[in-house]
N, C-alpha and C positions, 0 to 999 in steps of 0.2 A: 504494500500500500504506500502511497506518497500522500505527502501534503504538499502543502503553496500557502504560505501568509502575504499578506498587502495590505497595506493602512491607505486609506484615503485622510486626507484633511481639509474641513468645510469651513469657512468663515460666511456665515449670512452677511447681506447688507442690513436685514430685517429682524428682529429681537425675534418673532415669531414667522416660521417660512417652513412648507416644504418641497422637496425638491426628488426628483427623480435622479435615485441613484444607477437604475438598471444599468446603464449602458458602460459605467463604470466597472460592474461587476460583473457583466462580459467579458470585459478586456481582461481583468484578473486572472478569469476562469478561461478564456482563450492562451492563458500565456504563461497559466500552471500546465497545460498537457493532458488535466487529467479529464476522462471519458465520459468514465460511472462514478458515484460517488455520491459526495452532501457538500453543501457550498453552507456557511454559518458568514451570515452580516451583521453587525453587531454594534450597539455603537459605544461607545469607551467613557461616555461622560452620562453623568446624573441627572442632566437637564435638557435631555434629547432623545431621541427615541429612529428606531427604525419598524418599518412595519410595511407589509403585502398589501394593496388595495388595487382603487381605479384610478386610473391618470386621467381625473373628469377636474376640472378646476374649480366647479359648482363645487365637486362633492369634497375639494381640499378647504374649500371656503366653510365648507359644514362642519368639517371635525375642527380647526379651530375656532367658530363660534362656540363648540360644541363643551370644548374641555377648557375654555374661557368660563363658558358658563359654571363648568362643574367646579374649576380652580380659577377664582378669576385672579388677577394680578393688584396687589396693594400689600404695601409694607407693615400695614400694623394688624392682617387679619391671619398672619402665619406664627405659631410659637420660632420656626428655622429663624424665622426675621427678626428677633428678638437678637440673635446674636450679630446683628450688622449687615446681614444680606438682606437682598430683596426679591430672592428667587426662590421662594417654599414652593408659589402655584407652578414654579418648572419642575421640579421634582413631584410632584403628584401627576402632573400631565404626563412626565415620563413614562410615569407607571401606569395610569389608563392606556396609552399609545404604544406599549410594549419597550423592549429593551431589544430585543433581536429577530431573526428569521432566521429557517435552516429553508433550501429549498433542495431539491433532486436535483441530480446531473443527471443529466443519461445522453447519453451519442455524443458527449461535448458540449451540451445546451444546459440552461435551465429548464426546468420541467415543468413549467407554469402550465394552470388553469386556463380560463380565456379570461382576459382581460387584467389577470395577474400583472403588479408592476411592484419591486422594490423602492420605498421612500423612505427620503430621511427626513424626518420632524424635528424641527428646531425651537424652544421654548425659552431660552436665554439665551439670545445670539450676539453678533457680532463682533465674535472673536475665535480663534482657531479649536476646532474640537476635530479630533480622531475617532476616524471607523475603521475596522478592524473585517476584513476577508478572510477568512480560513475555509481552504478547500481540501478535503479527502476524500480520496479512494485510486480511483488506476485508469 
């Protein structure tokens, strides 16, 4: 069995943004070799999130209304924020919007659904944060 590691690094213009990573994780998985296997995207910081959906721009506009709604953003409504920061509602959005995906290899591809796309969610932006590719199998 083989592996392949890859970091991507995303800097938003926008505190809240997200972005399609698929095509980035193409190229990883084009340039590990490997066939069959499992591709893990993942993202490395506490205030951001990676996750499987649609690349409909309505429906990016809904889920940050959505976990606004559920975490909205204010400094005095987080105990986190008590100690200086102002990003508690990024770390609860994280963890609504997931931390990671594995998806299938097979034949060299990703093995998506239809309309399956890799994204990255960003909730504290605008400054450099690390994703992390790791691909296994043969």
């Amino acid at each position: 069995m083989k592996s392949y590691t890859e970091y991507i690094t995303i800097c938003t213009d926008k505190h809240y943004d997200i972005i399609n990573i698929t095509p980035r994780v193409e190229q990883a998985l084009a340039k590990s070799g490997i066939k069959e296997g499992l591709c893990l995207v993942n993202s490395m910081h506490i205030t951001s999130s990676v996750f499987i959906n649609d690349n409909e721009r309505g429906l990016h506009a809904d889920f940050l209304k959505w976990v606004e709604k559920l975490a909205p953003y204010g400094i005095d409504k987080y105990q986190h924020n008590l100690t200086g920061e102002d990003n508690g509602d990024a770390h609860l959005k994280r963890t609504i919007m997931g931390r990671e995906v594995v998806v299938a290899v097979t034949k060299g591809q990703l093995d998506f659904g239809p309309w399956e796309t890799i994204f990255y969610g960003e909730f504290d932006g605008q400054r450099n944060k690390r994703i992390l590719i790791k691909i296994i199998g043969e």
